[in-house]
LOTOR-275376 format. One record per atom (N, C-alpha, C, O): residue number from 1; residue in one letter; chain; atom name; z, x, y. Coordinates in nm, 3 decimals. Atoms other than C-alpha are relative to their C-alpha. Example, Ala and Ser with C-alpha at 12.3 -4.5 7.8 and 13.67 -1.06 7.14 Angstrom:
2
{node 1; "a"; "A"; "N"; {0.000; 0.089; -0.119}}
{node 1; "a"; "A"; "CA"; {0.780; 1.230; -0.450}}
{node 1; "a"; "A"; "C"; {0.000; 0.090; 0.120}}
{node 1; "a"; "A"; "O"; {0.066; 0.194; 0.118}}
{node 2; "s"; "A"; "N"; {-0.006; -0.082; -0.119}}
{node 2; "s"; "A"; "CA"; {0.714; 1.367; -0.106}}
{node 2; "s"; "A"; "C"; {0.073; -0.077; 0.109}}
{node 2; "s"; "A"; "O"; {0.090; -0.026; 0.220}}
% end
This chain:
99
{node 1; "x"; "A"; "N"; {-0.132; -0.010; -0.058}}
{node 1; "x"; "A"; "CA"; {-4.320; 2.990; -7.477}}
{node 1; "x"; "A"; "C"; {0.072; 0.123; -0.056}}
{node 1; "x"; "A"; "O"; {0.049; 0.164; -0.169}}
{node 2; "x"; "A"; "N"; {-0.071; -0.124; 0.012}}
{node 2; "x"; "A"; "CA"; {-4.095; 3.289; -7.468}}
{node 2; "x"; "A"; "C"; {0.160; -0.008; -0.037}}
{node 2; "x"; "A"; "O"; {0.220; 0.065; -0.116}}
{node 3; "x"; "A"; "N"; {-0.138; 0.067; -0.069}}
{node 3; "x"; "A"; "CA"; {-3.751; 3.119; -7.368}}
{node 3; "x"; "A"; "C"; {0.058; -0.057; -0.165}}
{node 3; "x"; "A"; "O"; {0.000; -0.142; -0.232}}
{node 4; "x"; "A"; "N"; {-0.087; 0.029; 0.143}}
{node 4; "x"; "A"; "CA"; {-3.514; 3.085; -7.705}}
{node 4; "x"; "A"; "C"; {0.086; -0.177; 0.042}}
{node 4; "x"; "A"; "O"; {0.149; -0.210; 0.143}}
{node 5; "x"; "A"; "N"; {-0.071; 0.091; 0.022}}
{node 5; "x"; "A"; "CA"; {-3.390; 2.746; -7.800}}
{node 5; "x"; "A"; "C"; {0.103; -0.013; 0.058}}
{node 5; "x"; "A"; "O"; {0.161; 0.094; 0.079}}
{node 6; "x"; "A"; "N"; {-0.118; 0.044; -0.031}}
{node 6; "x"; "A"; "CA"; {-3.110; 2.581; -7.666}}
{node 6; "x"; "A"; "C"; {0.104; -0.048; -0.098}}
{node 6; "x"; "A"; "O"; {0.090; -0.155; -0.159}}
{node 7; "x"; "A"; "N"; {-0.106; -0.026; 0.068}}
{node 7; "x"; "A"; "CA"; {-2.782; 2.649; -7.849}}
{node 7; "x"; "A"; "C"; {-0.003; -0.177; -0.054}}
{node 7; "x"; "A"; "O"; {-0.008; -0.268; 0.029}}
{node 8; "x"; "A"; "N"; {-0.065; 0.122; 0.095}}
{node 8; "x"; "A"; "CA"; {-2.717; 2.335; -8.092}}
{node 8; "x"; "A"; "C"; {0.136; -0.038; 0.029}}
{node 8; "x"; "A"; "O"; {0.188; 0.056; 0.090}}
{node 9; "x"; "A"; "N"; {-0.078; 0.059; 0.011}}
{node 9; "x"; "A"; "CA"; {-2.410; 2.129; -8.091}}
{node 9; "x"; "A"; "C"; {0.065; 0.093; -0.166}}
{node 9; "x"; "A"; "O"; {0.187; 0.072; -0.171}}
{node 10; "x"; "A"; "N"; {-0.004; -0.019; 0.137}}
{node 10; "x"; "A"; "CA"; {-2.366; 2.291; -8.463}}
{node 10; "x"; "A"; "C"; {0.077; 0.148; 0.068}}
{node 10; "x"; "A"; "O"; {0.190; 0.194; 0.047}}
{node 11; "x"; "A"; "N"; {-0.007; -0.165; 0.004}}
{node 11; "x"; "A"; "CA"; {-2.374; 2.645; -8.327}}
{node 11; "x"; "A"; "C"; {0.140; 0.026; 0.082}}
{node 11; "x"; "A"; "O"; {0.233; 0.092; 0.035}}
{node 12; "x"; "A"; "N"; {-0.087; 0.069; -0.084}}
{node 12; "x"; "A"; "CA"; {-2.148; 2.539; -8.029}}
{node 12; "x"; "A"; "C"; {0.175; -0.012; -0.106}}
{node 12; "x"; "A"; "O"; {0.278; 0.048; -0.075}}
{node 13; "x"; "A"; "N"; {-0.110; 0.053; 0.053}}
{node 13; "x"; "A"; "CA"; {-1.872; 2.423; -8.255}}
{node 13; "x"; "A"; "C"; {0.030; 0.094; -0.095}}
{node 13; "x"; "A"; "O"; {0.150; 0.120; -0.104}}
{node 14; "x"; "A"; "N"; {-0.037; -0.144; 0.090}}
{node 14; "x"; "A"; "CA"; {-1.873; 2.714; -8.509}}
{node 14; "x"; "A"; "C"; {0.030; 0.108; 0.085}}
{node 14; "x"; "A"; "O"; {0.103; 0.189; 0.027}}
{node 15; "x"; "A"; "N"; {-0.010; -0.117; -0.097}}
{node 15; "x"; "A"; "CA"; {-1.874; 2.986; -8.162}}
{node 15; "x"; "A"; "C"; {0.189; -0.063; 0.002}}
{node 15; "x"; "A"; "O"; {0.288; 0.008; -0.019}}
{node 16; "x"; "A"; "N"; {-0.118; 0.060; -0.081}}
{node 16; "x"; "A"; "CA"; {-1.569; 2.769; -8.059}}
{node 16; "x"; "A"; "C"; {0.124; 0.036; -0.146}}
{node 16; "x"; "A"; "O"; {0.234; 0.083; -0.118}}
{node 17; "x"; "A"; "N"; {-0.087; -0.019; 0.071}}
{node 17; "x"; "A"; "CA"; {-1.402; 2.792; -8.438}}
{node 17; "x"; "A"; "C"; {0.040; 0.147; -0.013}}
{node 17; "x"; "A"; "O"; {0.153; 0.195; -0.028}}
{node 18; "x"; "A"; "N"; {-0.048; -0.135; -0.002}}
{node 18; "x"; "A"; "CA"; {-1.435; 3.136; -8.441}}
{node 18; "x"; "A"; "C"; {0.088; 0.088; 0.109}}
{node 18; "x"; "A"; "O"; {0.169; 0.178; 0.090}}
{node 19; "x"; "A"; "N"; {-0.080; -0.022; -0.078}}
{node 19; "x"; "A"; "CA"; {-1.311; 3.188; -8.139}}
{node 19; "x"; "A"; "C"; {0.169; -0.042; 0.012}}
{node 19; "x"; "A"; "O"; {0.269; 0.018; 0.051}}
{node 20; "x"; "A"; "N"; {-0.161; 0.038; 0.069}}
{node 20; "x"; "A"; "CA"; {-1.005; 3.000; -8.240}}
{node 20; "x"; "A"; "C"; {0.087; 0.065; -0.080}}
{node 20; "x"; "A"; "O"; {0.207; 0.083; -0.061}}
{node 21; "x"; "A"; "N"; {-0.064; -0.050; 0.096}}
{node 21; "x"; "A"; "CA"; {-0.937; 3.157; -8.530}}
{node 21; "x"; "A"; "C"; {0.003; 0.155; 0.011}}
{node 21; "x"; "A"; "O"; {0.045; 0.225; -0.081}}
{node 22; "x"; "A"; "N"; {-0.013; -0.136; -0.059}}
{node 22; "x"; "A"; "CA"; {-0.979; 3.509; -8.320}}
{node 22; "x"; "A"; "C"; {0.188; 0.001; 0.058}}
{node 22; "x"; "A"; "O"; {0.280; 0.082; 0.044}}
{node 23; "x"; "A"; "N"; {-0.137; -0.001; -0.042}}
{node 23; "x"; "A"; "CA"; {-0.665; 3.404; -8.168}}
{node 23; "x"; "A"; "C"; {-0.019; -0.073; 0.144}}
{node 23; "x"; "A"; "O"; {0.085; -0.122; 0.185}}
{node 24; "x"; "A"; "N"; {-0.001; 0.047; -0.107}}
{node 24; "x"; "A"; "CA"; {-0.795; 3.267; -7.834}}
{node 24; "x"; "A"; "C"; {0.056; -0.107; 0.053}}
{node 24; "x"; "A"; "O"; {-0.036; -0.188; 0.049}}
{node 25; "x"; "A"; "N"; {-0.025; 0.119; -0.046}}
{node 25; "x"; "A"; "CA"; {-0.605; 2.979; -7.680}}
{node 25; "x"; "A"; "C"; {0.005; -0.145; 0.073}}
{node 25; "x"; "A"; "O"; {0.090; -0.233; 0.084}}
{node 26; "x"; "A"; "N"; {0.062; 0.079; -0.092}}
{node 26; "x"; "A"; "CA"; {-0.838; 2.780; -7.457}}
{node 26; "x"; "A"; "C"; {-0.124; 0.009; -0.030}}
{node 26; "x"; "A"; "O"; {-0.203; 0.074; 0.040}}
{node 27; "x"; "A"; "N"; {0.106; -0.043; -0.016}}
{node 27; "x"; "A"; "CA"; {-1.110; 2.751; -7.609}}
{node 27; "x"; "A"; "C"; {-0.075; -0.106; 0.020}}
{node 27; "x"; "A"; "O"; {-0.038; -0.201; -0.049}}
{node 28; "x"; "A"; "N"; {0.085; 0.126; -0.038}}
{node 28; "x"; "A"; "CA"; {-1.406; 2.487; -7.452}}
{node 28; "x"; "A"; "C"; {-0.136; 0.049; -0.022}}
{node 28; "x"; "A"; "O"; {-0.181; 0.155; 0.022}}
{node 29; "x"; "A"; "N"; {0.148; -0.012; 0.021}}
{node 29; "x"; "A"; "CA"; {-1.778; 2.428; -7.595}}
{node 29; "x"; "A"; "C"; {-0.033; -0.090; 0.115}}
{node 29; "x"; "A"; "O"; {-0.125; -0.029; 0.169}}
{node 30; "x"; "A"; "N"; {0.030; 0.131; -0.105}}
{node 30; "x"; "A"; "CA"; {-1.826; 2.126; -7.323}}
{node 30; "x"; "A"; "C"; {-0.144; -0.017; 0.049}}
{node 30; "x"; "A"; "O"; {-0.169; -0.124; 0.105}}
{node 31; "x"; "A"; "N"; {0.125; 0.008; -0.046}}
{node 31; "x"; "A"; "CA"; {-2.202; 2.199; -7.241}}
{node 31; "x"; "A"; "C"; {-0.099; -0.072; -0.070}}
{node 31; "x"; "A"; "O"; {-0.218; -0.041; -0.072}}
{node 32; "x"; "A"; "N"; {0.066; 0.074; 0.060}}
{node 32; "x"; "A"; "CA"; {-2.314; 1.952; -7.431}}
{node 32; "x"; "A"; "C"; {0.077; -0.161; -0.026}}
{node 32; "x"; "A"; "O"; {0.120; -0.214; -0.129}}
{node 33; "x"; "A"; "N"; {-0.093; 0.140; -0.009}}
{node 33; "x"; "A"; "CA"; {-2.148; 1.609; -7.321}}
{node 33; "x"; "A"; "C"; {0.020; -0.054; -0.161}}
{node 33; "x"; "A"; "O"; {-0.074; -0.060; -0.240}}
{node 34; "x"; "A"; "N"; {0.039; 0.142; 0.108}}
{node 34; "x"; "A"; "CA"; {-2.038; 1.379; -7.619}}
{node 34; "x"; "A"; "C"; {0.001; 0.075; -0.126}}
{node 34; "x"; "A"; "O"; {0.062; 0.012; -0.212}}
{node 35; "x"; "A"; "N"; {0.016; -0.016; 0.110}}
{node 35; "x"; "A"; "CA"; {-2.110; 1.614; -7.908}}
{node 35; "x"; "A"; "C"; {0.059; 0.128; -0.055}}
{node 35; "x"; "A"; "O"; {0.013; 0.199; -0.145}}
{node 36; "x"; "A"; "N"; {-0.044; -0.112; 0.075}}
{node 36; "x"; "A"; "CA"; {-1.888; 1.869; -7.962}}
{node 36; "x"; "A"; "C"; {0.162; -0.003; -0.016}}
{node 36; "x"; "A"; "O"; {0.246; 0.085; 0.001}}
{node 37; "x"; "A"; "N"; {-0.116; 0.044; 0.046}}
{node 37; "x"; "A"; "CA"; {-1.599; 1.675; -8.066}}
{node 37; "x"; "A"; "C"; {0.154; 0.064; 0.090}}
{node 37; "x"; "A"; "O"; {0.157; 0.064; 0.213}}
{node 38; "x"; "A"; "N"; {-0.108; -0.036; -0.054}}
{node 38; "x"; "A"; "CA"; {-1.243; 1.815; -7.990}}
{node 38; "x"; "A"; "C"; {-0.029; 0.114; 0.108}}
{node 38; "x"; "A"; "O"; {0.064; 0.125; 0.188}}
{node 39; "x"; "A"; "N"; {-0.009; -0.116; -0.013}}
{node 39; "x"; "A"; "CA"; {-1.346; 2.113; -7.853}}
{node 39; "x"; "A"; "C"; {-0.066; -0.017; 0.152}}
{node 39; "x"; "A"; "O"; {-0.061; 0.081; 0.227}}
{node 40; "x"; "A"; "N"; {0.048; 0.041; -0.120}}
{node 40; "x"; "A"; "CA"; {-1.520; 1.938; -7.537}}
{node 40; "x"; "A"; "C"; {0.134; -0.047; 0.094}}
{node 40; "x"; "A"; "O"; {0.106; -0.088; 0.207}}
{node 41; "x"; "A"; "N"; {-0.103; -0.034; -0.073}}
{node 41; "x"; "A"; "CA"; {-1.149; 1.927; -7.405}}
{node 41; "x"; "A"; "C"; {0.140; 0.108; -0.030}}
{node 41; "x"; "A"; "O"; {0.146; 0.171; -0.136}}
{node 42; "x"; "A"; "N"; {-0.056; -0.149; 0.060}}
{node 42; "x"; "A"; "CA"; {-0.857; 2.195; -7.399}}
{node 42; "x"; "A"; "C"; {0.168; -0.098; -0.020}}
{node 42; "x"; "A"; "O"; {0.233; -0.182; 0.042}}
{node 43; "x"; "A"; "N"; {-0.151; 0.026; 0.066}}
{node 43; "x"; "A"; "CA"; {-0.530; 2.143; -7.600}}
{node 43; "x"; "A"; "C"; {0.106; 0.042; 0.032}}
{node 43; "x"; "A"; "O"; {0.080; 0.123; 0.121}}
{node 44; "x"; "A"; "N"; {-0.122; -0.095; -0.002}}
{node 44; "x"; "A"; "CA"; {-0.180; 2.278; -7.584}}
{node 44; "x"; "A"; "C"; {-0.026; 0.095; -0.107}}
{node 44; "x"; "A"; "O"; {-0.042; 0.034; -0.213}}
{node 45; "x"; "A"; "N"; {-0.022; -0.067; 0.072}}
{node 45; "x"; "A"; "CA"; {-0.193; 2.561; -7.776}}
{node 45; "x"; "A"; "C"; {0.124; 0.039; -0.154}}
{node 45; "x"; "A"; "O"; {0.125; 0.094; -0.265}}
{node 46; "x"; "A"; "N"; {-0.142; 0.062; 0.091}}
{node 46; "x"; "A"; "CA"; {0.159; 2.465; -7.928}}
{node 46; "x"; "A"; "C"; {-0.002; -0.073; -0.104}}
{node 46; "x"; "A"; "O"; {0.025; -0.066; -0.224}}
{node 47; "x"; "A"; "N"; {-0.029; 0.198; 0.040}}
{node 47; "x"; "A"; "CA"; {0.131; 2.095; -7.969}}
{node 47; "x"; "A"; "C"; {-0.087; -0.009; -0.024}}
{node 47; "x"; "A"; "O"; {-0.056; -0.060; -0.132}}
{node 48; "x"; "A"; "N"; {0.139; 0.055; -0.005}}
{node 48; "x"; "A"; "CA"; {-0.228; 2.032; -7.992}}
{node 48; "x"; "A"; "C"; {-0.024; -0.139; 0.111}}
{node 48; "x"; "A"; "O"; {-0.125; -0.208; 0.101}}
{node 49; "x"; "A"; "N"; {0.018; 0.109; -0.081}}
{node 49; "x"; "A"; "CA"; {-0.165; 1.756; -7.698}}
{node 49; "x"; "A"; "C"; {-0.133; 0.056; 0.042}}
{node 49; "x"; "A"; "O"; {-0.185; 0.166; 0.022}}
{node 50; "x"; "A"; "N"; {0.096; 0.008; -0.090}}
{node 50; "x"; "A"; "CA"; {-0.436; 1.692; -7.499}}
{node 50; "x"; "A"; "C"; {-0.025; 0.050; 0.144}}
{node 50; "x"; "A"; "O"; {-0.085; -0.036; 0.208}}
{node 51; "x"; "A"; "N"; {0.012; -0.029; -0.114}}
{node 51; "x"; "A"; "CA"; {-0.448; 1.882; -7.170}}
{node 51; "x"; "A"; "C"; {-0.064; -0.052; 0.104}}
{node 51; "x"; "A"; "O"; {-0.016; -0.113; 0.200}}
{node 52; "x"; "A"; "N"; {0.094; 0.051; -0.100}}
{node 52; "x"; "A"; "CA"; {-0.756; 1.816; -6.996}}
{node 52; "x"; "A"; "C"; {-0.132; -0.083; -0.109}}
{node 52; "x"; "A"; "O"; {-0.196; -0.043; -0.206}}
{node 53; "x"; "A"; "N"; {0.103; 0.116; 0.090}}
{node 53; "x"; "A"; "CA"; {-0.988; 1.511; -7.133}}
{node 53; "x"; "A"; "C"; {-0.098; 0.035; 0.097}}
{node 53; "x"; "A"; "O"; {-0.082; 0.028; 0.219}}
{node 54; "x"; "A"; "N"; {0.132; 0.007; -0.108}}
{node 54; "x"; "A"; "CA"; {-1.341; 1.585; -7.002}}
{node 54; "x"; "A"; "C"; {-0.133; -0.049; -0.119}}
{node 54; "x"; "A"; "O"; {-0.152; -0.057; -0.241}}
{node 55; "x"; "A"; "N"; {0.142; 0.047; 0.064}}
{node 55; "x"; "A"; "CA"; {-1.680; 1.467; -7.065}}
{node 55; "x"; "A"; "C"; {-0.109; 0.072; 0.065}}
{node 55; "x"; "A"; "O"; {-0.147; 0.036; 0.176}}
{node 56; "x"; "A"; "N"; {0.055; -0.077; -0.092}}
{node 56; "x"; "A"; "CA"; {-1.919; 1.756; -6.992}}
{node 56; "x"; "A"; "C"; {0.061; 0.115; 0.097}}
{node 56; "x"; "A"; "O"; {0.147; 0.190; 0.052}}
{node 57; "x"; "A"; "N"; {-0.120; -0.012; -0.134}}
{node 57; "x"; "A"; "CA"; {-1.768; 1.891; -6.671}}
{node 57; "x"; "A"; "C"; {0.049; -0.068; 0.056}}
{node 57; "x"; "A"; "O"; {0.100; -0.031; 0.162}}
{node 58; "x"; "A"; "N"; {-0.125; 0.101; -0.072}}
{node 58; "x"; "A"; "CA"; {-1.585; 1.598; -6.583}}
{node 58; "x"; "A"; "C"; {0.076; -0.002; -0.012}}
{node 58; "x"; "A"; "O"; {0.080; -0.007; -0.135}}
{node 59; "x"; "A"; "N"; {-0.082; 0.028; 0.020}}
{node 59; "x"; "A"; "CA"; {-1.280; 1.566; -6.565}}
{node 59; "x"; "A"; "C"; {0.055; -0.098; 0.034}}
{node 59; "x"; "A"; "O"; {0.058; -0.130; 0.153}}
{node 60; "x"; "A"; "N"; {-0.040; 0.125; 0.000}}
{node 60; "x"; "A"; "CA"; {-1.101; 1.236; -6.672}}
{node 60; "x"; "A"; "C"; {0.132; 0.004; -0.027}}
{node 60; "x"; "A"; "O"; {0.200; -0.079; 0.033}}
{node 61; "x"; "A"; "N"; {-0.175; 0.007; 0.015}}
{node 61; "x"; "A"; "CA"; {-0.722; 1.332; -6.811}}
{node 61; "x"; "A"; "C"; {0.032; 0.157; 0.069}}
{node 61; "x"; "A"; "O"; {-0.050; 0.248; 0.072}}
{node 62; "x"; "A"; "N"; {0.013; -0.097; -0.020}}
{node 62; "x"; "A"; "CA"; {-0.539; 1.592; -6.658}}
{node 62; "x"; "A"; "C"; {0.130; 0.020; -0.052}}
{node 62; "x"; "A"; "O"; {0.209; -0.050; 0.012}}
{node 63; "x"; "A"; "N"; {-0.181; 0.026; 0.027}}
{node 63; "x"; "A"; "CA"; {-0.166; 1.657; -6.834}}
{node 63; "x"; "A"; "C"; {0.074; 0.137; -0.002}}
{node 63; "x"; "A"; "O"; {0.165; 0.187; -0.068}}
{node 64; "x"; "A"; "N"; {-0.143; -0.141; -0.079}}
{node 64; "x"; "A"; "CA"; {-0.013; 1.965; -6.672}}
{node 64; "x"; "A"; "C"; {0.086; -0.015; 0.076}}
{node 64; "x"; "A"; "O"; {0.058; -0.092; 0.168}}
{node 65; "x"; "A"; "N"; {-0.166; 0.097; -0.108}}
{node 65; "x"; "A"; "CA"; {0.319; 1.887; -6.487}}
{node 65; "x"; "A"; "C"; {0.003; 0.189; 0.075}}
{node 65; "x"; "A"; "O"; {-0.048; 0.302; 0.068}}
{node 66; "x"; "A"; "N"; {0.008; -0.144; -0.182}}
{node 66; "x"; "A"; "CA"; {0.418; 2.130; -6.160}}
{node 66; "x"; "A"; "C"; {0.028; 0.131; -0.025}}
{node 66; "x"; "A"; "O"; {0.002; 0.231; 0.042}}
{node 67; "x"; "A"; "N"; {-0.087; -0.114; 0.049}}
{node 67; "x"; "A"; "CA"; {0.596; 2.362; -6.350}}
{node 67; "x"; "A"; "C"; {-0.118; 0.079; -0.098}}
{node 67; "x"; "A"; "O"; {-0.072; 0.176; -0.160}}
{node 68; "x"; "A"; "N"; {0.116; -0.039; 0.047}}
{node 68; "x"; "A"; "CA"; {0.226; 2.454; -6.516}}
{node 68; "x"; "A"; "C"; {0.021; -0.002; -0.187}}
{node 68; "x"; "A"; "O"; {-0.015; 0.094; -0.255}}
{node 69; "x"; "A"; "N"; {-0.050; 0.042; 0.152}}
{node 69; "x"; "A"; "CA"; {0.336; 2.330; -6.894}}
{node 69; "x"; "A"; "C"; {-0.048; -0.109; -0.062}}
{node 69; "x"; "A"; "O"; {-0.066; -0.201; 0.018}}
{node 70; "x"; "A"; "N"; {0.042; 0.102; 0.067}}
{node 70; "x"; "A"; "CA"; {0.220; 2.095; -7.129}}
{node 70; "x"; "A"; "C"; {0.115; -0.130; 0.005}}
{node 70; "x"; "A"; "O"; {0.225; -0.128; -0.050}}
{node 71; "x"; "A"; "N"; {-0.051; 0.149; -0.027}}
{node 71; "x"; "A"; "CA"; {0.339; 1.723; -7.031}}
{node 71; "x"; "A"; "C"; {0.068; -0.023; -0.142}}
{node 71; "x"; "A"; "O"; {0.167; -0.096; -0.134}}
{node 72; "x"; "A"; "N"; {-0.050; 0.057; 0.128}}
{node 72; "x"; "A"; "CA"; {0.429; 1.684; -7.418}}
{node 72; "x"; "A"; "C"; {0.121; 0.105; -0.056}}
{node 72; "x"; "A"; "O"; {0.233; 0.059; -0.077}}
{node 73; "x"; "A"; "N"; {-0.098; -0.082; 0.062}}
{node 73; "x"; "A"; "CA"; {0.624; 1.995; -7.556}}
{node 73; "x"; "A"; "C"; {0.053; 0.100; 0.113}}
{node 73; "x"; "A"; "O"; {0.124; 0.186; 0.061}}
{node 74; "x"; "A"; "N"; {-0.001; -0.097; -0.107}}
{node 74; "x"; "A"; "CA"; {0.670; 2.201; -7.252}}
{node 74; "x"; "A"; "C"; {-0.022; 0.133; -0.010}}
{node 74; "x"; "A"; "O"; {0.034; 0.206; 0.073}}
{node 75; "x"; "A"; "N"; {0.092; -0.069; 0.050}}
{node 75; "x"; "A"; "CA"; {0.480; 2.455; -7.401}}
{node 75; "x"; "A"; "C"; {-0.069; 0.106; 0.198}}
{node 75; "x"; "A"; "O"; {-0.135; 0.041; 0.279}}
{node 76; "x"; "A"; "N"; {0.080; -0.054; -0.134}}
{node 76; "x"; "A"; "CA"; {0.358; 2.725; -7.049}}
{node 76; "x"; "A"; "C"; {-0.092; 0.053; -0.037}}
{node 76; "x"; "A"; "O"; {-0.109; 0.144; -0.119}}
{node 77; "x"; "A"; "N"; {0.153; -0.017; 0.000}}
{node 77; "x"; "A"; "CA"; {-0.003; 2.696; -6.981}}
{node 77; "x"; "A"; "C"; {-0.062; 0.087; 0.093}}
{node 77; "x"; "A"; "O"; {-0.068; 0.081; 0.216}}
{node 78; "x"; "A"; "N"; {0.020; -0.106; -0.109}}
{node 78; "x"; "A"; "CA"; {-0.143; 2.994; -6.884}}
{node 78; "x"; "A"; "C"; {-0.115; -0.056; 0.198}}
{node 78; "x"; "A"; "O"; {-0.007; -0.098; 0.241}}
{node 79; "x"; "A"; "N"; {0.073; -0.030; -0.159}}
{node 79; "x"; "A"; "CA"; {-0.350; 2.963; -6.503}}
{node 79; "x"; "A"; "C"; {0.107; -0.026; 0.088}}
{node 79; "x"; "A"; "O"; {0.228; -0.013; 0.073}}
{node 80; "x"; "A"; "N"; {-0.090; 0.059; -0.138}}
{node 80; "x"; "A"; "CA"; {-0.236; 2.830; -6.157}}
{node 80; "x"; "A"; "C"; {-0.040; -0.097; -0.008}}
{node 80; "x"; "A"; "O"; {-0.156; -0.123; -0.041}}
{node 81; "x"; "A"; "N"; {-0.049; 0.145; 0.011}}
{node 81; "x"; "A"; "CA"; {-0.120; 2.493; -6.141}}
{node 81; "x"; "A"; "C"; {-0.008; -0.024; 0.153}}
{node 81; "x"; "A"; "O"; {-0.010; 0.060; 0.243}}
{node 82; "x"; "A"; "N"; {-0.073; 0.073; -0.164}}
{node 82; "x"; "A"; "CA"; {-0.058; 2.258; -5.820}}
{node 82; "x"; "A"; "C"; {0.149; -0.036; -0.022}}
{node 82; "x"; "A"; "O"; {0.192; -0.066; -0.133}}
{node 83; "x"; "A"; "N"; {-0.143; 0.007; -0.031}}
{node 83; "x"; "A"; "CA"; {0.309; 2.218; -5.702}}
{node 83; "x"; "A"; "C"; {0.061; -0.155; -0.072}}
{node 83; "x"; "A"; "O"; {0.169; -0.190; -0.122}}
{node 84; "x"; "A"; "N"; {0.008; 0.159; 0.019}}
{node 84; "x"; "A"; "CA"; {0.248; 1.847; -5.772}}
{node 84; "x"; "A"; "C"; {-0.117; -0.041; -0.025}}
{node 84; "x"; "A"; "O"; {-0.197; -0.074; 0.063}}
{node 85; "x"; "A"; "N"; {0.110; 0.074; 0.024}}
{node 85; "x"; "A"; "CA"; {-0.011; 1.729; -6.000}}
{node 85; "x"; "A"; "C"; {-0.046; -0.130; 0.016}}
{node 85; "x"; "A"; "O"; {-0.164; -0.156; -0.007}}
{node 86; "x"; "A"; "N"; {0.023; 0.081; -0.073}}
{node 86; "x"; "A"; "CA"; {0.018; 1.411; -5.866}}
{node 86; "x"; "A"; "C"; {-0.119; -0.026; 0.090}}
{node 86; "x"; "A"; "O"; {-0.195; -0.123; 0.080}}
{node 87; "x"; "A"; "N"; {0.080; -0.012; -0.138}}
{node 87; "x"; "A"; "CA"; {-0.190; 1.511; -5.535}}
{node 87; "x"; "A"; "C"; {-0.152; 0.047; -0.073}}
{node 87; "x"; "A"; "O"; {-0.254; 0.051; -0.004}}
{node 88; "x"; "A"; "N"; {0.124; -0.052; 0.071}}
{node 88; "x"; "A"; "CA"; {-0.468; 1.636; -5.792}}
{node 88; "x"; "A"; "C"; {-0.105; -0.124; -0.044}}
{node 88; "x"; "A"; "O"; {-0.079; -0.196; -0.141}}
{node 89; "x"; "A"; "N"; {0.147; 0.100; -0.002}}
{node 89; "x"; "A"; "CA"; {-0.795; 1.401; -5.784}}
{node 89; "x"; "A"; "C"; {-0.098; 0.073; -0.071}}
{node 89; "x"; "A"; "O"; {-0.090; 0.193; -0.098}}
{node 90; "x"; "A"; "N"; {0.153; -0.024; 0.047}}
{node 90; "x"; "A"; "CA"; {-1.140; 1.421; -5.933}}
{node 90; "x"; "A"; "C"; {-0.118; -0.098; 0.084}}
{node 90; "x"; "A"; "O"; {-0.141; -0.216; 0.112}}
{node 91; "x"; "A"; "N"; {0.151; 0.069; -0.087}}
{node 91; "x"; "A"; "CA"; {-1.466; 1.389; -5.743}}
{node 91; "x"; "A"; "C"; {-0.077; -0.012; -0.126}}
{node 91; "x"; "A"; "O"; {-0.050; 0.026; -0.239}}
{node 92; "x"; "A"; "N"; {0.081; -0.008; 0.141}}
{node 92; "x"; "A"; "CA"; {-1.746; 1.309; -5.954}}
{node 92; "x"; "A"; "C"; {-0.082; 0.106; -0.071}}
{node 92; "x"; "A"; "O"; {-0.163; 0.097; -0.163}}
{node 93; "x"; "A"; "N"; {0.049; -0.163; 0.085}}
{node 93; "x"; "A"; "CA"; {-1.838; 1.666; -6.049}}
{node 93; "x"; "A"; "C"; {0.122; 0.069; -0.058}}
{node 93; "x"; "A"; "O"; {0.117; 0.191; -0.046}}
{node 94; "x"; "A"; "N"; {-0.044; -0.029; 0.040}}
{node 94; "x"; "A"; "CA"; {-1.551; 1.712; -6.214}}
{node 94; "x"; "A"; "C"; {0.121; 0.124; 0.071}}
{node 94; "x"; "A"; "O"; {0.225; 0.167; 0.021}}
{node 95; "x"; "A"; "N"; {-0.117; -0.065; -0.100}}
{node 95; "x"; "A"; "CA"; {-1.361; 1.923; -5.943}}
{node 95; "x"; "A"; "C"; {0.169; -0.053; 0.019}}
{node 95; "x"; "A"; "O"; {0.215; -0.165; 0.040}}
{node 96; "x"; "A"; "N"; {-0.162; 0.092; -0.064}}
{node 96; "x"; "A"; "CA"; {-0.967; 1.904; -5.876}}
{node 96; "x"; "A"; "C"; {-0.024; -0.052; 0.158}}
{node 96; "x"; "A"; "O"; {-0.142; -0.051; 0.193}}
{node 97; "x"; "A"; "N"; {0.024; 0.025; -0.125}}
{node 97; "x"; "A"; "CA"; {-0.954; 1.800; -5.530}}
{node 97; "x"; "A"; "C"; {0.124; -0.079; 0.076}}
{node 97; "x"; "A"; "O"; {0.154; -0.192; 0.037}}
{node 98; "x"; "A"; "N"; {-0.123; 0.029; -0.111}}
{node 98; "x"; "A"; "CA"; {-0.646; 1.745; -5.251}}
{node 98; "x"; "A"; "C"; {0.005; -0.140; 0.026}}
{node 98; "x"; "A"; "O"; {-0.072; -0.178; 0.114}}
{node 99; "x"; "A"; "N"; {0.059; 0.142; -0.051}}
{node 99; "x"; "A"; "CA"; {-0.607; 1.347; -5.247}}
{node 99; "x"; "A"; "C"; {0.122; 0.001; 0.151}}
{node 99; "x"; "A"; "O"; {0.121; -0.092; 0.231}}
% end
């Protein structure tokens, strides 16, 4: 075999600290369901709330309000938001999706 190992859970979680402590504010290891602790969903940058709870690429919590801000401190989260996260669903691949 030629083909290099598949990145560890270990390695995963040290890429992700460093990247943290670069200054980055979103940072997600998630390619490895289950084992890469906090870092398998994305925080407020502020607050440390919980943004988006996923497992993998799923997504199971989603806590951005319309105004694209963290539900807890109102903290503005950088992307594009929906008008009304309300109308925001999950299929089972982890997609937003128009309910």
């Amino acid at each position: 075999m030629t083909e290099p190992d598949n990145t560890d859970a270990k390695t995963l979680i040290r890429a992700a600290e460093i990247g943290r402590e670069a200054g980055l504010r979103y940072v997600y290891a998630g390619n490895l369901p289950g084992t890469v602790g906090e870092y398998e969903d994305t925080h407020c940058p502020a607050c440390s709330y919980r943004l988006v709870k996923r497992r993998g690429y799923v997504i199971h919590e989603y806590n951005i309000n319309e105004e694209g801000k963290c539900s807890k401190c109102g903290a503005k989260i950088g992307g594009i938001w929906p008008k009304n996260p309300s109308t925001v669903g999950f299929n089972g691949f982890g997609l937003p999706i128009s309910v």
